[in-house]
SEROGU-557755 format. One record per residue (C-alpha): chain; residue in three letters; y, z, x. Coordinates in steps of 0.1 Angstrom, whole numbers, padded with zeros to 4 digits. Last residue first. Example, Ala and Ser with C-alpha at 12.3 -4.5 7.8 and 13.67 -1.06 7.14 Angstrom:
<pavexs>
+-------+------+-------+-------+-------+
: kette : rest :    c2 :    c3 :    c1 :
+-------+------+-------+-------+-------+
:     A :  SER : -0011 :  0071 :  0137 :
:     A :  ALA : -0045 :  0078 :  0123 :
+-------+------+-------+-------+-------+
</pavexs>
This chain:
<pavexs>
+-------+------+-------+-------+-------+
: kette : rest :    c2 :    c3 :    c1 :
+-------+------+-------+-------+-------+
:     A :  UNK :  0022 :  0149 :  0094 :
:     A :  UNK :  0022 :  0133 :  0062 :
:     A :  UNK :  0056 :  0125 :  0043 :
:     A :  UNK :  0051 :  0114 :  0010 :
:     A :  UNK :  0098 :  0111 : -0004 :
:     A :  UNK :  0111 :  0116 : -0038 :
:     A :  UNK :  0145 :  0104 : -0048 :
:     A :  UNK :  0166 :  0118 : -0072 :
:     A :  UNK :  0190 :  0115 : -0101 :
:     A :  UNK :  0210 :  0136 : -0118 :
:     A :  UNK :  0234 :  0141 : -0150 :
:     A :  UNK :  0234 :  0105 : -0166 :
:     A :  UNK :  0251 :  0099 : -0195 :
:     A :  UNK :  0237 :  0092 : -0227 :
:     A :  UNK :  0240 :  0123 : -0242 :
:     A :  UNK :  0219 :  0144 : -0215 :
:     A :  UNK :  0201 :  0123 : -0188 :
:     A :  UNK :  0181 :  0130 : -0157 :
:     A :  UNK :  0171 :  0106 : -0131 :
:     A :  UNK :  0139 :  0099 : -0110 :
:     A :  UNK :  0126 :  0082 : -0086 :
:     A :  UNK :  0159 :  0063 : -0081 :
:     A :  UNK :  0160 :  0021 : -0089 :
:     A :  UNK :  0199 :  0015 : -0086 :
:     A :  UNK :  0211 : -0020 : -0092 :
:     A :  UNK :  0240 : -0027 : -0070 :
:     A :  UNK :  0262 : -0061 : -0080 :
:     A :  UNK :  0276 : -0036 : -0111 :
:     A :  UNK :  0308 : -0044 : -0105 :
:     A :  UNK :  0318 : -0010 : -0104 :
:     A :  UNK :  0294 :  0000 : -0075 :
:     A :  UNK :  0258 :  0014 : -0076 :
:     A :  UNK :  0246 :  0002 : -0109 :
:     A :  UNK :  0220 :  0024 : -0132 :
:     A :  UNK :  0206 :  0005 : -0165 :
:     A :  UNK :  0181 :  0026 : -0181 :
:     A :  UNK :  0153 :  0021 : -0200 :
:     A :  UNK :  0126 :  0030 : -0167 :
:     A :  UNK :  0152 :  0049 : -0142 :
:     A :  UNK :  0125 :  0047 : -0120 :
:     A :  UNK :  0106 :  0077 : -0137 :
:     A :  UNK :  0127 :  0085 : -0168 :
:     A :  UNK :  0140 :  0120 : -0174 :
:     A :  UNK :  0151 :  0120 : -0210 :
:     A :  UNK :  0129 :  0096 : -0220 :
:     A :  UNK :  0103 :  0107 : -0208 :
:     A :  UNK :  0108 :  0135 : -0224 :
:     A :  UNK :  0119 :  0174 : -0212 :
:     A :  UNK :  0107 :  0210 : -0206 :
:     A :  UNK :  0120 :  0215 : -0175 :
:     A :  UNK :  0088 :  0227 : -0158 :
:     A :  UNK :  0071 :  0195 : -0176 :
:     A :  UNK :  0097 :  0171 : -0162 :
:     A :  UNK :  0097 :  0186 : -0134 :
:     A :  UNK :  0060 :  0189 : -0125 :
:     A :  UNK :  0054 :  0147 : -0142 :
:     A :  UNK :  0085 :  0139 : -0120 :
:     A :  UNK :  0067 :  0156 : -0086 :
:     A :  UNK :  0032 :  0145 : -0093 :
:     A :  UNK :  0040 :  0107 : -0099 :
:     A :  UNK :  0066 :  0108 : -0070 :
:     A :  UNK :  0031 :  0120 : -0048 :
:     A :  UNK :  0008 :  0098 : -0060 :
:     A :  UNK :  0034 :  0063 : -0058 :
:     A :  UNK :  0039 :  0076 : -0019 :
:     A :  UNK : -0004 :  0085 : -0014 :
:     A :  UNK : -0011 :  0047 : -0026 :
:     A :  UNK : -0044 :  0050 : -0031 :
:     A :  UNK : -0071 :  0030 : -0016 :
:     A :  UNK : -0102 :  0018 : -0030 :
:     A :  UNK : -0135 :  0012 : -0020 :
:     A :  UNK : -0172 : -0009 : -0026 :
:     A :  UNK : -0200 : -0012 :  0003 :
:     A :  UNK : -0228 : -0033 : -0001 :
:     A :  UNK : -0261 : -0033 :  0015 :
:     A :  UNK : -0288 : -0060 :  0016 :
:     A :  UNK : -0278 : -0079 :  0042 :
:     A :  UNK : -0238 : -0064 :  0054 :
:     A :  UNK : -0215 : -0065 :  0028 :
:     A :  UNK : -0176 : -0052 :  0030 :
:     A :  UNK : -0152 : -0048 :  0001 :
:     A :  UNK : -0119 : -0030 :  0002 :
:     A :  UNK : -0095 : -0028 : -0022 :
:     A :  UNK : -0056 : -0023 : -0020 :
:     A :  UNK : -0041 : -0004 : -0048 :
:     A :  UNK : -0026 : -0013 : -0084 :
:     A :  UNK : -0053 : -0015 : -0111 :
:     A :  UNK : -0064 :  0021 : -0101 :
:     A :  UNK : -0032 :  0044 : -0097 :
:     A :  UNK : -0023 :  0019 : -0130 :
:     A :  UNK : -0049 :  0029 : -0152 :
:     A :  UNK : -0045 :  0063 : -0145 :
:     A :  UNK : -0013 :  0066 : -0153 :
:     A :  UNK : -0016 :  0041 : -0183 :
:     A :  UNK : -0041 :  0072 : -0190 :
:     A :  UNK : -0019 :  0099 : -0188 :
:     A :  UNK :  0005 :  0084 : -0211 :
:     A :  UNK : -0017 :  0072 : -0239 :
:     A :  UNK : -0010 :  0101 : -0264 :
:     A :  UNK :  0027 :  0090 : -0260 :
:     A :  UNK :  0020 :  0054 : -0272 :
:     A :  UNK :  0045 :  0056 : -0305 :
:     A :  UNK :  0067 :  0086 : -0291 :
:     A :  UNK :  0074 :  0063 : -0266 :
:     A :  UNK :  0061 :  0053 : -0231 :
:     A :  UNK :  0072 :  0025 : -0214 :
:     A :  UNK :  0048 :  0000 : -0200 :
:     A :  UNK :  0055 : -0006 : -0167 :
:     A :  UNK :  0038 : -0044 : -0158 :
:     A :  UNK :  0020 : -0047 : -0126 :
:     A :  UNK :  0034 : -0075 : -0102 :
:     A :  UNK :  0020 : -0065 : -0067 :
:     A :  UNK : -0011 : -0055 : -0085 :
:     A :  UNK : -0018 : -0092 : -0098 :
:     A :  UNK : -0036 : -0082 : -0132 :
:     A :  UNK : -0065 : -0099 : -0149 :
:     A :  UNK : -0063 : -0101 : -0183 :
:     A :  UNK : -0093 : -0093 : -0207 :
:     A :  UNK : -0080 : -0095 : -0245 :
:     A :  UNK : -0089 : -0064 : -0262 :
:     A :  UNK : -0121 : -0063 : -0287 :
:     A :  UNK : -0145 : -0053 : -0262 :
:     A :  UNK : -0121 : -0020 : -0260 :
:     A :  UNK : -0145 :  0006 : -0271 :
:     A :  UNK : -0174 : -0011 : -0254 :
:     A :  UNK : -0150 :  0001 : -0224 :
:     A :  UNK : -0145 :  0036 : -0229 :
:     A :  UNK : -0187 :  0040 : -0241 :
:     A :  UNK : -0195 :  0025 : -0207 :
:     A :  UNK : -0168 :  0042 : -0188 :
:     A :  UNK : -0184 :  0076 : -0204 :
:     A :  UNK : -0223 :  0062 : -0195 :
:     A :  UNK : -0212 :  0063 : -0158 :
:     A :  UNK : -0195 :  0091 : -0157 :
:     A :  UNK : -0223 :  0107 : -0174 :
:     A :  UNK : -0246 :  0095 : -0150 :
:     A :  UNK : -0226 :  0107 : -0120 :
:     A :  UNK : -0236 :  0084 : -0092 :
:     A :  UNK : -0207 :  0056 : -0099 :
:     A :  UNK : -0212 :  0024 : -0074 :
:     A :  UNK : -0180 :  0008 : -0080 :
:     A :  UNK : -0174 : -0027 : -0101 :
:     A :  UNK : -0178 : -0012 : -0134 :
:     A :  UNK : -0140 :  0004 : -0122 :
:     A :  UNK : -0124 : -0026 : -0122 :
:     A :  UNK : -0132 : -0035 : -0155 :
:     A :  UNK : -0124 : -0001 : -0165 :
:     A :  UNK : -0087 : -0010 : -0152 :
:     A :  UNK : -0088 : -0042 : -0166 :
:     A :  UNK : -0095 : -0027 : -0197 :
:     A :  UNK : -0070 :  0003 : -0197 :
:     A :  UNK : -0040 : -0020 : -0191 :
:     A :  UNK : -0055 : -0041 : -0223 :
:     A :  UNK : -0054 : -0017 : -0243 :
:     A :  UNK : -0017 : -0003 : -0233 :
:     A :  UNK : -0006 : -0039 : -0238 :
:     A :  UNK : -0019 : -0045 : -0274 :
:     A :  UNK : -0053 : -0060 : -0280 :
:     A :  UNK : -0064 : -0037 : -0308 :
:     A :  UNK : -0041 : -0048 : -0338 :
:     A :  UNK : -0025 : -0034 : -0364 :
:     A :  UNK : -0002 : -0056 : -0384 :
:     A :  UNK :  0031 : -0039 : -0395 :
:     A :  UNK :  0044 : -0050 : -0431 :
:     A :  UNK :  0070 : -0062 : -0451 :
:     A :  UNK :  0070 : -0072 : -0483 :
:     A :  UNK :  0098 : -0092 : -0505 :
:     A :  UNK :  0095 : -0098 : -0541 :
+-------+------+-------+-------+-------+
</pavexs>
């Protein structure tokens, strides 16, 4: 007789994204109590995941199907945090604990989450970064396009677009 089955399992990628980024965030000086007690209920939640520690120049995408949807948002998050500069400074008894954010990846993060919701699409059918998709320049294909965003409709690609932070 032959069985097949799917073994569930906590320490998938999405979980462990969201640990290292609650790890990270135990590390700041939180005044809200209830923000405080909330990342500690989020993270005994996942005690189970494997801890990894992420080099934020290499951060994995994780793409988003109908499978992880519900965790969309939060990989968001979870990446905003896991992949910016941070600063520490100590002087004596004083510490001093901050992170910067990436106003560029903010910004294209906004814009393709407000189009993609004013046009009523999926992921999938408007990728961020062509995410899935294999885009070339020229015919031979030496040219590997990496746009903002892009648009598809029956497998073919209808639009894509760049979004550009500018501060004055």
């Amino acid at each position: 007789m032959e069985v097949r089955f799917d073994e569930f399992t906590e320490d998938i990628e999405e979980n462990r994204l969201l640990r290292a980024a609650l790890h990270k965030l135990s590390f700041m000086r939180i005044s809200n109590d209830d923000h405080r007690r909330a990342l500690g209920v989020f993270a005994a939640a996942l005690n189970d995941v494997s801890p990894i520690e992420y080099d934020r120049r290499r951060l994995l995408e994780v793409p988003i199907s109908r499978l992880n949807a519900r965790y969309g948002d939060a990989l968001q998050i979870a990446r905003l945090i896991l992949r910016p500069a941070a600063i520490e400074v100590e002087a004596g008894p004083l510490s001093s604990y901050a992170f910067t954010v990436d106003m560029n990846d903010v910004f294209e993060d906004f814009v393709v989450r407000a189009l993609r919701d004013a046009l009523r699409l999926s992921a999938q059918a408007f990728p961020q970064n062509a995410l899935g998709r294999r885009m070339r320049f020229d015919e031979r294909e030496n040219i590997r396009l990496k746009p903002d965003f892009s648009w598809w409709e029956a497998g073919e690609c209808r639009l894509v677009g760049d979004v550009k932070y500018k501060c004055q």
